[in-house]
C-alpha positions as CSV (number, residue, x, y, z in Angstrom):
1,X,0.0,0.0,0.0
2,X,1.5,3.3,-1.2
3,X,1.4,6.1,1.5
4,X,-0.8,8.9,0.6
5,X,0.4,12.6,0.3
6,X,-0.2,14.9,2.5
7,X,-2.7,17.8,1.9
8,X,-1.0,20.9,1.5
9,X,-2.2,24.1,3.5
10,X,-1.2,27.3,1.7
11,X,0.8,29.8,4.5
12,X,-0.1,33.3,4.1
13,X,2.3,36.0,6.5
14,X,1.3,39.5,7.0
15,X,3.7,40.1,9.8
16,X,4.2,42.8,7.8
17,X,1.4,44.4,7.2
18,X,-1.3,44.0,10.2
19,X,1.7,42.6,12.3
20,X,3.2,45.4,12.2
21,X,0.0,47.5,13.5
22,X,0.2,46.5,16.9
23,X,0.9,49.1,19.7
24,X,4.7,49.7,19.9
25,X,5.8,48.3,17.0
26,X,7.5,50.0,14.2
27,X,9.1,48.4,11.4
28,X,12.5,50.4,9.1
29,X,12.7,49.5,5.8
30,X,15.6,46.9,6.4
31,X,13.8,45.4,9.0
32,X,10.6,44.8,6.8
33,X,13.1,43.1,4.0
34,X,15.0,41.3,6.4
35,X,11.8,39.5,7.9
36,X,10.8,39.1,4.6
37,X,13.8,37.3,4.0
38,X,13.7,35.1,6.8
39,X,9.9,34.0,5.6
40,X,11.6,33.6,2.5
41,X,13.5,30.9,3.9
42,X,11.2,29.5,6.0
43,X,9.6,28.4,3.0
44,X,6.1,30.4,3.6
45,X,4.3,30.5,0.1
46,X,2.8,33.9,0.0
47,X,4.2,37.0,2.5
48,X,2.1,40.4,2.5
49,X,4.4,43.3,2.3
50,X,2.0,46.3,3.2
51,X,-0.2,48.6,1.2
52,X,1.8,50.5,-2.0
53,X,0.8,53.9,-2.2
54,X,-0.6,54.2,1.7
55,X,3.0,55.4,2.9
56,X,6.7,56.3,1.5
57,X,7.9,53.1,3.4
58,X,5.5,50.7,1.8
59,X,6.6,52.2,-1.8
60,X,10.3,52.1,-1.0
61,X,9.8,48.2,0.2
62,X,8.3,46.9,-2.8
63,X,10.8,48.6,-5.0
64,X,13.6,47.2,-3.0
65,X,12.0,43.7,-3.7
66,X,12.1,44.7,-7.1
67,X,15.7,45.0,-7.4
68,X,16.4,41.7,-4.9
69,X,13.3,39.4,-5.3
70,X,12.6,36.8,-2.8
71,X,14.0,33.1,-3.5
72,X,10.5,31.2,-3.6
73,X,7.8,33.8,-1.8
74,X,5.4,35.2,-3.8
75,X,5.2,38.9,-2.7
76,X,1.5,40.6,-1.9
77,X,0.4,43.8,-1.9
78,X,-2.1,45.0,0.1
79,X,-5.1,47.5,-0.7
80,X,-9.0,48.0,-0.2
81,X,-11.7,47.7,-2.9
82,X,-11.7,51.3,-5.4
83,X,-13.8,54.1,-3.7
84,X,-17.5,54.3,-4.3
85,X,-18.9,55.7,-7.6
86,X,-15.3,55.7,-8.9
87,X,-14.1,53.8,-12.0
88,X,-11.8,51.6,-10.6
89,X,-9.3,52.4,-13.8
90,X,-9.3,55.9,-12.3
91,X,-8.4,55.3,-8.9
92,X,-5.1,56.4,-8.0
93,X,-4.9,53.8,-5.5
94,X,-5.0,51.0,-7.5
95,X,-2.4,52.6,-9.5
96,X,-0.2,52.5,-6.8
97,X,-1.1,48.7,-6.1
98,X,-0.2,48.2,-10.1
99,X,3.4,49.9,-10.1
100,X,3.8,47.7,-7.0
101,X,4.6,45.2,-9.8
102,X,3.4,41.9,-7.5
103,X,2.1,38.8,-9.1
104,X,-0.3,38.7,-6.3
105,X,-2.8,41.4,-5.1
106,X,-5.2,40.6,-1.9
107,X,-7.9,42.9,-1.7
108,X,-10.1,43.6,1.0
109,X,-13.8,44.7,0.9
110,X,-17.0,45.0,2.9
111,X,-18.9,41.7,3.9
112,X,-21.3,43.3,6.7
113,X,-24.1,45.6,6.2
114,X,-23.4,47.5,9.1
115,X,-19.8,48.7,7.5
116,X,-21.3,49.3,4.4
117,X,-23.6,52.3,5.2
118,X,-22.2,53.1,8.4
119,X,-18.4,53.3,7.2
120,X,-18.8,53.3,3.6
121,X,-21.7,55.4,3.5
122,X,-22.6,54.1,0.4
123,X,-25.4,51.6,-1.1
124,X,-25.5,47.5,-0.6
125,X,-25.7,47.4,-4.4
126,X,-22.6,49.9,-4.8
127,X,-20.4,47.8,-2.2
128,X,-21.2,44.7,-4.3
129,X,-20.0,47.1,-7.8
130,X,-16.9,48.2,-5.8
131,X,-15.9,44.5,-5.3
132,X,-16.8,43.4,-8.6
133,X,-15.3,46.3,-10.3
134,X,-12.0,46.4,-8.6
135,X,-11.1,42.8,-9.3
136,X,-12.4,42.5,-12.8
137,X,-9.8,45.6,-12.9
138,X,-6.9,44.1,-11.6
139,X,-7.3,40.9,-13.8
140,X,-7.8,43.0,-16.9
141,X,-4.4,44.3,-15.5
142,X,-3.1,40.4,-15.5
143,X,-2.9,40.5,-11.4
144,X,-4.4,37.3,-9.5
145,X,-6.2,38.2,-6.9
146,X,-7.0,37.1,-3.3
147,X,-10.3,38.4,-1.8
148,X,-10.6,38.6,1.8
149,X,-14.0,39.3,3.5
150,X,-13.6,41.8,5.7
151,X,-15.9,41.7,9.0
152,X,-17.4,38.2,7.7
153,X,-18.2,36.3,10.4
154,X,-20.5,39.3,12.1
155,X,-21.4,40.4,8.7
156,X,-22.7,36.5,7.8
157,X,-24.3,36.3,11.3
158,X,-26.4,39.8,10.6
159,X,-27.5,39.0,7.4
160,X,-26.2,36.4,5.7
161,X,-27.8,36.6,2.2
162,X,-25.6,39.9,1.4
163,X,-22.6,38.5,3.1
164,X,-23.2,35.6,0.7
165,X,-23.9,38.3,-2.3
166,X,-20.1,39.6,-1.6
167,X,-18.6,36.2,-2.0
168,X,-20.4,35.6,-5.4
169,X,-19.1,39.3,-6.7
170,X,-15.7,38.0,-5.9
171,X,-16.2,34.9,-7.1
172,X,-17.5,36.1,-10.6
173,X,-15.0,38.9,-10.8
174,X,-12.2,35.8,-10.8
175,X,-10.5,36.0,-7.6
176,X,-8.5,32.8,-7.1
177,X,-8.8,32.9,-3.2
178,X,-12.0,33.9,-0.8
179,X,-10.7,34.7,2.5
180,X,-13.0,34.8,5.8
181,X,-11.7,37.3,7.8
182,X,-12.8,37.2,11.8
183,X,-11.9,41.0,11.7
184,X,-13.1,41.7,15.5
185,X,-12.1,38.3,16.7
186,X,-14.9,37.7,18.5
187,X,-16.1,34.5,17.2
188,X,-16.2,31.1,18.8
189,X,-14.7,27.9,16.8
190,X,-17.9,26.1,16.5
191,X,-19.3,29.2,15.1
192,X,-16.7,29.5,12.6
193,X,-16.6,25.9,11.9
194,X,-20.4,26.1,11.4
195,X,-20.4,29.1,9.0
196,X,-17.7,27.4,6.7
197,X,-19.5,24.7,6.1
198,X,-22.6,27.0,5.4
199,X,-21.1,28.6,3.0
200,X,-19.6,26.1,1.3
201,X,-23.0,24.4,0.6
202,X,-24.3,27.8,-0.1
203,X,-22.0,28.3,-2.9
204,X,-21.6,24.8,-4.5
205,X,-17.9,24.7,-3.6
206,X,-15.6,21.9,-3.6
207,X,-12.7,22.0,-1.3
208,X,-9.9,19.5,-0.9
209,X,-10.6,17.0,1.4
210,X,-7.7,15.4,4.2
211,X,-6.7,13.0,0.9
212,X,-5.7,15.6,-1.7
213,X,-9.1,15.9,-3.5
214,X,-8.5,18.3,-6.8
215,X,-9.0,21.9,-6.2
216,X,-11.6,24.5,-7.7
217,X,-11.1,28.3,-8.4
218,X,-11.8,29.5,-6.1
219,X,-10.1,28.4,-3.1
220,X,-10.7,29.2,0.5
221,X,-8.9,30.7,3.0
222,X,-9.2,32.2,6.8
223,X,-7.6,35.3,8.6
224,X,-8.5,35.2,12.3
225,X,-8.1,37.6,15.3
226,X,-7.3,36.9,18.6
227,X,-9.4,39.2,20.5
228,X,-11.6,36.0,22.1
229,X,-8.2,34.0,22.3
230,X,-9.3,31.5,20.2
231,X,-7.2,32.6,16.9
232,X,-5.6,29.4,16.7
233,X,-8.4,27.6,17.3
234,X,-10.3,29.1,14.8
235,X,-8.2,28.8,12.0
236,X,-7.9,25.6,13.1
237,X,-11.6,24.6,12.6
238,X,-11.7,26.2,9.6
239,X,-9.2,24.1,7.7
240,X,-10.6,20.7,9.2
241,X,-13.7,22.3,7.2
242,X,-12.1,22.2,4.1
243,X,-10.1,25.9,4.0
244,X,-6.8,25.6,2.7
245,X,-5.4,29.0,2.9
246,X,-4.3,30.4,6.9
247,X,-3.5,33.9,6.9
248,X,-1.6,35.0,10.0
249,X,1.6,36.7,11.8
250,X,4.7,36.0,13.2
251,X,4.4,35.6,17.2
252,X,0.6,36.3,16.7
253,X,2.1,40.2,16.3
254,X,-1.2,42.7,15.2
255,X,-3.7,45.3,16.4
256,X,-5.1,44.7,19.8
257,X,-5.0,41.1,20.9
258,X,-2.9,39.8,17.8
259,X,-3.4,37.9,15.1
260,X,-3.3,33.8,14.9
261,X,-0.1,32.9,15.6
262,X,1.5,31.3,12.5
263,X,3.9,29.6,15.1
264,X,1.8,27.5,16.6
265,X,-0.5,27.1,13.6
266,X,2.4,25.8,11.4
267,X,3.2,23.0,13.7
268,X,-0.5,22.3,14.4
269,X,-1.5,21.9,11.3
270,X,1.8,19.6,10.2
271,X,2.8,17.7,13.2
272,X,-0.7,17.2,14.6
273,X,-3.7,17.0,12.0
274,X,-1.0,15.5,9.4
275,X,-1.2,18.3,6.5
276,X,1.8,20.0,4.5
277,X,2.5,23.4,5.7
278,X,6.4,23.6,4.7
279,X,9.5,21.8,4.7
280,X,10.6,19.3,7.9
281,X,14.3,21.0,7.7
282,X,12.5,23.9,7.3
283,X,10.0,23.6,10.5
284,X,13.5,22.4,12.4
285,X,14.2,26.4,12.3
286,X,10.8,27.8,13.1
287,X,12.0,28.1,16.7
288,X,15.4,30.4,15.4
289,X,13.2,32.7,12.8
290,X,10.0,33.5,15.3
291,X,12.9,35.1,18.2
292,X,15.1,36.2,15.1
293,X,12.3,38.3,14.4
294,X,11.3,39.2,18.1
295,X,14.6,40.6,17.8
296,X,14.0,42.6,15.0
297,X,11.0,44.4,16.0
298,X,12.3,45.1,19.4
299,X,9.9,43.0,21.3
300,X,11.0,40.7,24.3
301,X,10.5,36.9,22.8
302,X,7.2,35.1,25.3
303,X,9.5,32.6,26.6
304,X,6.4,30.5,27.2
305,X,5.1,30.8,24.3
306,X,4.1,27.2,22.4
307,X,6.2,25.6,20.4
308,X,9.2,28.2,19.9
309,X,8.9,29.6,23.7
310,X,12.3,29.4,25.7
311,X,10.2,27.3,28.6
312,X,7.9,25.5,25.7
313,X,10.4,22.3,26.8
314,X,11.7,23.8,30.4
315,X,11.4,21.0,33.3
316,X,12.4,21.7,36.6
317,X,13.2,19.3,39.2
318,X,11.4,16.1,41.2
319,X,9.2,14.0,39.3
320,X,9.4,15.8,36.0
321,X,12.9,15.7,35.6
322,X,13.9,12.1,36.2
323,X,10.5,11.2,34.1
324,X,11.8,13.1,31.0
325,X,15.4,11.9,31.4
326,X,14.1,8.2,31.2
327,X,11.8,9.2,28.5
328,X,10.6,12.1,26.9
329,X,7.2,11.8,26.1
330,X,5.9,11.9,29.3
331,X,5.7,15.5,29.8
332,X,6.9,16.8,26.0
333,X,4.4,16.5,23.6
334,X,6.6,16.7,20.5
335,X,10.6,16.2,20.5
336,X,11.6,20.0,20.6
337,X,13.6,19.8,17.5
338,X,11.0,18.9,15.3
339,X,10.5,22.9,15.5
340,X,14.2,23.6,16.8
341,X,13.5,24.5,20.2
342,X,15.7,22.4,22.9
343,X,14.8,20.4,26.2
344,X,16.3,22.1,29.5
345,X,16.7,20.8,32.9
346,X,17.1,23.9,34.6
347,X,19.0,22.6,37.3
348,X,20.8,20.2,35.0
349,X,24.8,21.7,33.8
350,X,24.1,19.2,30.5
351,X,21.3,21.7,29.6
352,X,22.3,23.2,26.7
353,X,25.4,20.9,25.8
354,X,24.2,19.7,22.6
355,X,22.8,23.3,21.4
356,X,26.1,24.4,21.8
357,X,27.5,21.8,19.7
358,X,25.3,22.5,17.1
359,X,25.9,25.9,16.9
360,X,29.6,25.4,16.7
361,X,29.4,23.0,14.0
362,X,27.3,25.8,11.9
363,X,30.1,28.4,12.6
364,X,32.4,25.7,11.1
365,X,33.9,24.7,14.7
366,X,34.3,21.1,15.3
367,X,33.8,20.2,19.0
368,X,33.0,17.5,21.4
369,X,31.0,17.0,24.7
370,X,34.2,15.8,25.7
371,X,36.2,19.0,24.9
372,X,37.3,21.7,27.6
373,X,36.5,24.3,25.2
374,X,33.0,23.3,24.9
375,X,31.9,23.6,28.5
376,X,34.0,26.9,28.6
377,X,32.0,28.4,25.7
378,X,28.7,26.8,27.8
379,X,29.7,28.1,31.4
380,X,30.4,31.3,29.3
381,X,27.0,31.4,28.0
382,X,25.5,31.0,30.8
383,X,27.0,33.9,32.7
384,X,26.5,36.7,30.1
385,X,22.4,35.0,29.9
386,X,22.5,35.8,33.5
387,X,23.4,39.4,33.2
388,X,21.6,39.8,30.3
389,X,23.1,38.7,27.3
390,X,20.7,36.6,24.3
391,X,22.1,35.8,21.2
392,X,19.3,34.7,19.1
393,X,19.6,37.6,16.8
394,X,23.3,38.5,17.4
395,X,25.1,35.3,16.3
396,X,28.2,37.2,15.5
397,X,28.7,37.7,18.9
398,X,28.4,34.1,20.0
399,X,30.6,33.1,17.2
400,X,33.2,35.8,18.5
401,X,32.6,34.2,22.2
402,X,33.6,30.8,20.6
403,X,36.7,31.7,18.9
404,X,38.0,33.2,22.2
405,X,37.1,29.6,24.2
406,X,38.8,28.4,21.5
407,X,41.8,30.8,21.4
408,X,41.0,31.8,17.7
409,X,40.1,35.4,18.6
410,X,42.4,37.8,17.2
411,X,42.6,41.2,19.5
412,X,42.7,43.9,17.0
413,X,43.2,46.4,19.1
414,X,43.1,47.7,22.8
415,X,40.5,50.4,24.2
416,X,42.2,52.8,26.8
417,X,39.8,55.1,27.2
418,X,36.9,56.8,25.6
419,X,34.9,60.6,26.5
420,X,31.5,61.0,24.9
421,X,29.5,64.9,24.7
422,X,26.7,65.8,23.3
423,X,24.6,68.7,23.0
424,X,20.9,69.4,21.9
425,X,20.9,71.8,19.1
426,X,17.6,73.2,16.8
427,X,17.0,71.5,14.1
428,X,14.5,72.5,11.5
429,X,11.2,72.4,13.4
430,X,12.7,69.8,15.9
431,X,15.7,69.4,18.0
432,X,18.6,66.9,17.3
433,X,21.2,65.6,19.0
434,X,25.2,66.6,17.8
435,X,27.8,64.6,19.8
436,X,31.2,64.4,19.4
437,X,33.7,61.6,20.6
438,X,37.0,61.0,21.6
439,X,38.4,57.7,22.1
440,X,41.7,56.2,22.5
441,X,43.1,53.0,21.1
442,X,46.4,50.6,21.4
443,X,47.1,49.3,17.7
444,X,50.0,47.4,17.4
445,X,51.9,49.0,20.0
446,X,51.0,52.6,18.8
447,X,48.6,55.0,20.9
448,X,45.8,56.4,18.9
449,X,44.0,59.4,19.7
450,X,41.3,60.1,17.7
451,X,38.1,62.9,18.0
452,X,34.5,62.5,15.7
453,X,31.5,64.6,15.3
454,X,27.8,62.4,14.7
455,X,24.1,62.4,15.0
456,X,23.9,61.4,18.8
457,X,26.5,60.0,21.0
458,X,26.8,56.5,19.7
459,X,26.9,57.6,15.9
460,X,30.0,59.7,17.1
461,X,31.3,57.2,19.1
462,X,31.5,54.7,15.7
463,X,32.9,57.4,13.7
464,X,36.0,57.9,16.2
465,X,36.9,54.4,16.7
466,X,36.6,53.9,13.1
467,X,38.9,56.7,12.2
468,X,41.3,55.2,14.8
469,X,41.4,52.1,13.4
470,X,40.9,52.3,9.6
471,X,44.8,53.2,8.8
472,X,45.6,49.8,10.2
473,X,42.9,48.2,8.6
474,X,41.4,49.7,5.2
475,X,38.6,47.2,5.2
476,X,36.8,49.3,7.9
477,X,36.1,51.5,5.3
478,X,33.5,49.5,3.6
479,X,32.1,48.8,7.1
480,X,28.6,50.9,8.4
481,X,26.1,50.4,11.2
482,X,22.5,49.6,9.3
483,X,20.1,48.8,12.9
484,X,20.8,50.1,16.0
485,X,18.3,48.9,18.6
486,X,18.3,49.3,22.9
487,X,15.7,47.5,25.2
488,X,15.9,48.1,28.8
489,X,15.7,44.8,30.9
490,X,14.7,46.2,33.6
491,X,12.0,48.8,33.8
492,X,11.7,48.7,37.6
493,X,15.2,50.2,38.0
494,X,14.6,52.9,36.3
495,X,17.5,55.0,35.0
496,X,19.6,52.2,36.5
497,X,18.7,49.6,34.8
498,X,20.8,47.2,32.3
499,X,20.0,48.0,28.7
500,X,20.7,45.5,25.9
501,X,22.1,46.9,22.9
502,X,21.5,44.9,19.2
503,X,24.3,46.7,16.3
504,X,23.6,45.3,13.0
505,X,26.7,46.1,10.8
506,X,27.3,45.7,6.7
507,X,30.0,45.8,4.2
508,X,27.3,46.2,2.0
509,X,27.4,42.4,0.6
510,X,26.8,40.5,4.2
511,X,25.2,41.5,7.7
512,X,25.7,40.9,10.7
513,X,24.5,41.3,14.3
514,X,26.5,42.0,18.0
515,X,25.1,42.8,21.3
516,X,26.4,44.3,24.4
517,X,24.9,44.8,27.8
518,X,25.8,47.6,30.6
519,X,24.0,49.5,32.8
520,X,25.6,52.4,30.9
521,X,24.0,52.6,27.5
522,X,26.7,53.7,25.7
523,X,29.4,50.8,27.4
524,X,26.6,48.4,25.8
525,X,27.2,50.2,22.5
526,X,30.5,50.1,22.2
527,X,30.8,46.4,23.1
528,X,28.5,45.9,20.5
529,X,30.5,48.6,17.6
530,X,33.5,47.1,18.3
531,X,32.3,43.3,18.0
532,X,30.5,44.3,15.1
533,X,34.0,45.8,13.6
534,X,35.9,42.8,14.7
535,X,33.7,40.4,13.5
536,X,33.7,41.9,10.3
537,X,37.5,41.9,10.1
538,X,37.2,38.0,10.8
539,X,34.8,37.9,7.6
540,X,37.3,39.9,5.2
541,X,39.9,37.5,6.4
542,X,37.8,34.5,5.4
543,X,37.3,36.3,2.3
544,X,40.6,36.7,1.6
545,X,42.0,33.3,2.3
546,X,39.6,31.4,0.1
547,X,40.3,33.5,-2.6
548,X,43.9,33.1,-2.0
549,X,43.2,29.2,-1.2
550,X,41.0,29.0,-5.3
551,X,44.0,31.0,-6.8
């Protein structure tokens, strides 16, 4: 008997769209394309990049993209239905959607009366035109098009033959996806399981069944909110129901309560209910992207979070520890690395052995449980964790930790001292901070004294230890800081609290990230400047001696 494959479920990100509207998060440019990157490789099918046209940043994004397209993602833009009694040719918002130059378009459009002539303030019949029109449009236009109902489940629930009415406008117009969207999140999962499978006799459409039944135009998908905390849940239901599309976010990041959590969806949906989300080796890093990107939006990783939480697989003590030690499955219900998390025994001085070794090997360092060096480096890392140190997102660091267990870590140069002022000066309609710094530096036996102007202290303080150091080694040069980011660990200790500092340096073909912890903010910067210079002095070197190595 041949085994049977398994049914896929199409992932659909918007991290960076409705993630990014939650309270306190702000997203650069280069941090939108380096998530965007990371989904890239985590092998999600379809990542929504924001709305083209509604801000500078948006526009700059998708052009970026442009010039450096994802390896297998298809890009989406973003955008609502044309305005009413407007030709949708002659909205300039769909324009901006166009020159977006995506394969993919989802937009968004009214499914409840209530948002119709309260929000809209337009007519049932003209919300139905809008949706037909704007499609239609963007097909003319040779876009494919996903449709998300906006407000459905409420909108169904108050009347259900127009909700039903702004399905079949979709539907006729060609979109390829129809989207239920539980835009207020307040919807139970038998409610939402009952309403898919309402619709879907309503409509006459066939969806895949568990066995990989063929597929109709158009397909279904669901984008859930977690204002009842039953996201999960509901997306959940809805697939068991025949939807093979789950829109959701990184960390469950969004407006309000958050979106469903694509974290513990992904691993739901393949390691539980047996469907095909992505890749196994590419599950194994769901775990290192989900605080990789915690990282990058400045947001403290949930360490209990399911599935990629740093206590998803914590036991501690008595029963549960000697249980787990004989055998796992009594308290974990999945082996960690199936979504690259790791089993600690908090009070055990193993925990965390292997993940050491493993890292190592990726850094190309070939170690043993057996070697010194190895419980150096894990002693090591357990000390700066203690005092605040994590190096999820700042693996240049921990490689630069390793090569000094090891004794591979070349010191460049020696700090003696360093004097930082700055002053507040007017700006155009706003102040701005001009620093300047003065450090001083051992190189190869010769004192260094060196003085630099910048934007802020720590911009200053970069300039002057590069213009120390860059006579002794040109490759500096080409080096420049592209992310600068501080979180304060401890709030209650107010201006005396340890901040961590995250420096993302370039030489404008790789990146890389360092970290540095002090109670003084700028001590935490320049451990992180100067590990991010040194690190990538260590890169240039590699560079150089495989290129010597091929000649």
């Amino acid at each position: 008997m041949t085994s049977q494959t398994p049914t896929p479920i199409w992932i659909y990100d918007t991290t960076l769209r409705d993630g990014s509207q939650r309270e306190g998060l702000s997203l650069s440019i280069e941090d939108k394309l380096r998530i965007a990157r990371q989904l890239d490789q985590l092998g999600i099918p379809f990542i929504e990049g924001g709305w083209p046209g509604a801000n500078p940043k948006d526009v700059q994004f998708f052009w970026r993209l442009k010039e450096e397209p994802l390896i297998q993602a298809e890009i989406v833009a973003f955008c609502s239905t044309r305005r009413p009694h407007k030709a949708a040719a002659d909205d300039p918002m769909l324009q901006a959607i166009l020159a977006a130059g995506t394969h993919w378009v989802t937009i968004f459009g009214k499914s409840w009366d209530l948002h119709v002539t309260e929000g809209l303030g337009t007519t049932l019949d003209e919300n139905l035109a809008m949706i037909r029109d704007t499609i239609e449009y963007l097909r003319s236009q040779g876009r494919r098009v996903i449709y998300d109902a906006e407000h459905w489940f409420d909108g169904y629930k108050n009347n259900p033959d127009y909700a039903l009415k702004t399905l079949k406008a979709a539907m006729d117009a060609g979109a390829e996806w129809l989207v239920f969207c539980d835009t207020n999140g307040g919807t139970l999962p038998h409610e939402i399981g009952s309403i898919v499978r309402d619709v879907i006799e309503s409509l006459e459409l066939k969806t895949q069944t568990r066995h990989g039944a063929s597929l109709h135009s158009p397909q279904l998908g669901i984008h859930t909110h977690n204002d009842s905390d039953t996201a999960v849940a509901n997306a959940l239901m809805s697939v068991v129901e025949g939807v093979c599309m789950v829109q959701g976010t990184m960390n469950g990041y969004g407006e309000r309560c958050g979106n469903a959590n694509l974290c513990s969806l992904i691993p739901n949906l393949q390691l539980k209910l047996g469907y095909h989300c992505i890749q196994e080796e590419q599950l194994a890093t769901l775990t290192q992207v989900s605080r990789l990107i915690s990282e990058v939006v400045n947001l403290a990783p949930d360490d209990h979070a399911a599935f990629v939480g740093r206590s998803a697989f914590a036991h501690k003590g008595g029963i549960h520890v000697s249980a787990v030690e004989r055998n796992p499955l009594t308290y974990e219900h999945i082996p960690p690395e199936q979504v690259g998390n790791q089993r600690r025994i908090v009070i055990s001085e193993q925990s965390g052995l292997s993940n050491v070794l493993a890292k190592a090997k990726s850094f190309g360092h070939e170690l043993h449980k057996q070697d010194a060096a190895c419980r150096q480096i894990l002693g090591r890392l357990k000390e700066l964790e203690n005092e605040g140190y994590q190096f999820e997102a700042a693996e240049a660091s921990f490689d630069l930790l390793m090569r000094d267990a090891l004794g591979q870590k070349q010191q460049h140069f020696d700090l003696k001292g360093f004097q930082v002022h700055s002053d507040m000066l007017q700006g155009i309609g706003t102040p701005y901070s001009n620093a300047m710094a003065t450090i001083k530096v051992t190189v190869n036996g010769e004192d260094i004294l060196e003085v630099a102007e910048g934007n802020g202290p720590v911009s200053a303080l970069d300039a002057a230890l590069r213009k120390a150091l860059v006579r002794f080694y040109p490759e500096i040069g080409t080096f420049y800081l592209t992310d600068y980011k501080v979180r304060i660990l401890d709030g209650a200790a107010g201006t005396s609290a340890k901040t961590r500092v995250l420096v993302e340096s370039s030489n404008g073909k790789q990146r890389w990230t360092t970290v540095g912890v002090s109670a003084n903010i700028l001590e935490a910067s320049y451990q992180a400047v100067v590990e991010g210079i040194e690190y990538g002095l260590l890169l240039q070197s590699a560079v150089k001696t495989a290129v010597e190595q091929n000649v």
